[in-house]
C-alpha positions in Angstrom: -24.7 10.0 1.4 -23.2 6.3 0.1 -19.5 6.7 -0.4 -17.7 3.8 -2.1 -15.8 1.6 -0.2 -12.3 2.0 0.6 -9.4 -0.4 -1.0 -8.5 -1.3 2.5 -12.4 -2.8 3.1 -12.7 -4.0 -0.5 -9.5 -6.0 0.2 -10.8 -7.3 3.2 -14.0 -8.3 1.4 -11.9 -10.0 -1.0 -9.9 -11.9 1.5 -12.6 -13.4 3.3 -14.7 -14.6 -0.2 -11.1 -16.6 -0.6 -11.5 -18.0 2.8 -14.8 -19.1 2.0 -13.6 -20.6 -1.1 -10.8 -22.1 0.5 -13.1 -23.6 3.2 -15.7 -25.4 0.8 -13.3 -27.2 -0.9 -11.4 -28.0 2.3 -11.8 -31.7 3.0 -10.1 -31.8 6.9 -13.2 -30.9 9.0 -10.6 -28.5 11.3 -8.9 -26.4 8.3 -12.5 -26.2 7.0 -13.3 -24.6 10.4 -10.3 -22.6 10.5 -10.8 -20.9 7.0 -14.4 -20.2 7.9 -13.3 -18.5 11.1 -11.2 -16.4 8.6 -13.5 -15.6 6.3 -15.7 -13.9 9.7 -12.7 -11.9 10.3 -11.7 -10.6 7.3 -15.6 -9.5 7.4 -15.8 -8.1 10.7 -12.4 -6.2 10.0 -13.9 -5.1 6.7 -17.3 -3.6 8.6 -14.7 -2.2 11.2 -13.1 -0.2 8.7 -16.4 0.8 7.3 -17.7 2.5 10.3 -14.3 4.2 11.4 -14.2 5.1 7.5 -18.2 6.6 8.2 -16.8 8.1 11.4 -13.9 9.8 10.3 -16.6 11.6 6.8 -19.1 12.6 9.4 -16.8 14.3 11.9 -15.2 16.1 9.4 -18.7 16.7 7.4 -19.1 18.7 11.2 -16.3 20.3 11.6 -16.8 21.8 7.7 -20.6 22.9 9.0 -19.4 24.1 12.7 -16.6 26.2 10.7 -19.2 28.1 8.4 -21.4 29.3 11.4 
């Protein structure tokens, strides 16, 4: 089942477009670098969250099935 996204990972998402954004108008080739390598970790923390998000709706999804039995 798709759940929607959490504000925690939306704001992640959020972050790292503004990295990005930052980055191609960025003119100094390290600060370019540096908001790109932002914009990956506001992404990888954002897919983080997702999974322990999944995690935490399928453990509970069997915990609710193991209780009916």
């Amino acid at each position: 089942m798709l759940r929607k996204s959490s504000d925690t990972v939306r704001e992640c998402y959020r972050l790292a477009v503004e990295a990005r954004e930052f980055a191609l108008r960025e003119i100094d080739p390290v600060r370019k670098a540096a908001f790109f390598k932002a914009e990956d970790r506001w992404i990888m923390l954002a897919q983080s969250r997702e999974l322990t998000e999944s995690l935490s709706d399928f453990s509970s999804e069997v915990r609710r099935f193991l209780g009916k039995r």
